[in-house]
PLY file of the C-alpha trace (Angstrom):
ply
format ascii 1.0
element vertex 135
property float x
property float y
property float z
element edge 134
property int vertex1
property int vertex2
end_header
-24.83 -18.36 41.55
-24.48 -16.68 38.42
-24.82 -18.88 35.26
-22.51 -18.06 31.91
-25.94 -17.90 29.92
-26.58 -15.13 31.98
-23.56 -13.37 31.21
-23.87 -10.85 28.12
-20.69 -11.47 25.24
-19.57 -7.92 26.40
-18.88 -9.14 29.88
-17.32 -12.82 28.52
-15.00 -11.75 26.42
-14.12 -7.92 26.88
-13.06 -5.79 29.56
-12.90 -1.92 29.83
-9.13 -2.04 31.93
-6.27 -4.60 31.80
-6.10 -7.66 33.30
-4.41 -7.42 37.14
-0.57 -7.91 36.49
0.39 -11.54 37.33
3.11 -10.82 40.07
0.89 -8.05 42.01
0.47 -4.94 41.93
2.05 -2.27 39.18
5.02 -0.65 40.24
5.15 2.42 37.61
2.74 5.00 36.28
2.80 7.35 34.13
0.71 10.86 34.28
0.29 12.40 31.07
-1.70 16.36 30.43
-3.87 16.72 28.02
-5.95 19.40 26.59
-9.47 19.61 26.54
-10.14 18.88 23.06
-7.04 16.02 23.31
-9.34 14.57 26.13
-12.43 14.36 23.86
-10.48 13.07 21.51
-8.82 10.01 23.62
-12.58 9.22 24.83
-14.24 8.79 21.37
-11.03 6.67 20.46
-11.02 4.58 23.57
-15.24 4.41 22.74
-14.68 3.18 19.40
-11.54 1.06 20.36
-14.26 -1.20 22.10
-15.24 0.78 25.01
-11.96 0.70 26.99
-10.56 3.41 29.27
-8.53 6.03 27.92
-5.10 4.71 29.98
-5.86 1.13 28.33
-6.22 2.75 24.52
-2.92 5.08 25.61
-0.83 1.62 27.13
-2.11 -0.97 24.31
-1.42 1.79 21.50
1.79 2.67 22.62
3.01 -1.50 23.03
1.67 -2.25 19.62
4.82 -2.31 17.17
3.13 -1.23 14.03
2.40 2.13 15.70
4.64 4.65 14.31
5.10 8.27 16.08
4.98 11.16 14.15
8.74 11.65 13.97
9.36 7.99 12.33
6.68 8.73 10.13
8.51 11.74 8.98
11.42 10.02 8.77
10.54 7.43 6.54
8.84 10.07 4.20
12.22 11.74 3.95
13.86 8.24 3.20
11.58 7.46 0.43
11.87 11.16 -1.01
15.74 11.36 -1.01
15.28 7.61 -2.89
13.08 9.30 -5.20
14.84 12.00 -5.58
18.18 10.30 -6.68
16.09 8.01 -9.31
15.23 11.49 -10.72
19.23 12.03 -10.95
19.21 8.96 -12.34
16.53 9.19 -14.65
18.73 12.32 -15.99
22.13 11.00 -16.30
20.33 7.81 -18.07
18.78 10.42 -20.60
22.25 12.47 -21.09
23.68 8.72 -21.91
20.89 8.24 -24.47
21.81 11.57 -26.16
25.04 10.77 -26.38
24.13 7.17 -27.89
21.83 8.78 -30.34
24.69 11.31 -31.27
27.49 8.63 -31.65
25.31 5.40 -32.79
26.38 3.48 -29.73
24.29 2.20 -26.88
25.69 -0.41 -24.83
23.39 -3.54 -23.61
23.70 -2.75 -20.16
22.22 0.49 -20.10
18.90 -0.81 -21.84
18.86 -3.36 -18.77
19.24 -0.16 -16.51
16.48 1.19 -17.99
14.02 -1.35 -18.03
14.87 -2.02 -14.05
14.68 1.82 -13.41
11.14 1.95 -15.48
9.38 -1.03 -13.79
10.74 0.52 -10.14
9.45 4.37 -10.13
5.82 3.59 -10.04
6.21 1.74 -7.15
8.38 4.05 -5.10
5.95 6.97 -5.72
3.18 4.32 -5.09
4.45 3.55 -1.51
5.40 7.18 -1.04
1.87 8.52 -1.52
1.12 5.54 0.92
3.82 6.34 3.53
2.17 10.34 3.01
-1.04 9.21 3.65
-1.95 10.14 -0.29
0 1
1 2
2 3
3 4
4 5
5 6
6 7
7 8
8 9
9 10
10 11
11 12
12 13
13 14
14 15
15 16
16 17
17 18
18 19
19 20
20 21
21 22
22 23
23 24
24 25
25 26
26 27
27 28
28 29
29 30
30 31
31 32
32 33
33 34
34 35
35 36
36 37
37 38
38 39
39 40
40 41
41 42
42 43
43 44
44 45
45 46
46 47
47 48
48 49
49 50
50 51
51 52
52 53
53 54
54 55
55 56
56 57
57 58
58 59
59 60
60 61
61 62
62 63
63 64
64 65
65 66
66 67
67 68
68 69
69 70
70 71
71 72
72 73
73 74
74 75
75 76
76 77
77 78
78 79
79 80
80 81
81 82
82 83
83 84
84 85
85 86
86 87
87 88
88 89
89 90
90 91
91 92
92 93
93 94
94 95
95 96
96 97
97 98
98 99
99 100
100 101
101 102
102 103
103 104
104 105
105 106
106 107
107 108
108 109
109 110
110 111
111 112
112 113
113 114
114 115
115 116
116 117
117 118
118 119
119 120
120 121
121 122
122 123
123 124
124 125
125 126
126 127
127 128
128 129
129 130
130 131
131 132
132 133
133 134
């Protein structure tokens, strides 16, 4: 008879595979090739992970919906650039309108709101751009 004192935590709460599906066995599986080097690399994640197996760390990594793949990180870059990008557009039509208020004594209200709103905004698109980058 085997006692849960006599269990280690490791074995209570944590195991190395995934649990045994509830309806039997797994129908699908997937074979993927790695390199040499990509293999060392998947066993010191799945090590650190908690040491699980490398088709656990490659299945719970891939389910988890705040893991991005390369392309949508890419693509959200390129989202927040172009954004960035037309403030800077911005930024220079606002500064041609200031010119030409300076030159004719006229600056209308709603500009100056513009302004302040564009001001306060930058920062924190090239904030969460350098984030997105990994910056």
């Amino acid at each position: 008879m085997v006692h849960i004192s006599d269990l280690s935590p490791r074995r209570l709460f944590a195991r190395k595979r995934r649990e045994n599906a509830p309806d039997g066995a797994r129908e699908k599986y997937y074979r993927v090739y790695v390199t040499a080097e990509e293999d060392a690399q998947l066993q010191a994640r799945a090590a650190v992970a908690g040491d699980i197996t490398v088709p656990r760390l490659l299945f719970e990594s891939a389910m988890n919906a705040q893991v991005r793949t390369d392309a949508e990180w890419k693509s959200a870059v390129a989202e927040l650039m172009q954004v960035r990008a037309d403030l800077g557009r911005m930024s220079s039509n606002l500064n041609q309108l200031a010119k030409f208020a300076n030159t004719e004594g006229q600056f209308p209200a709603q500009v100056e709101e513009f302004r302040v709103l564009f001001v306060a905004l930058v920062p924190q698109i090239s904030a969460a751009c350098r984030a997105v980058a990994g910056q």
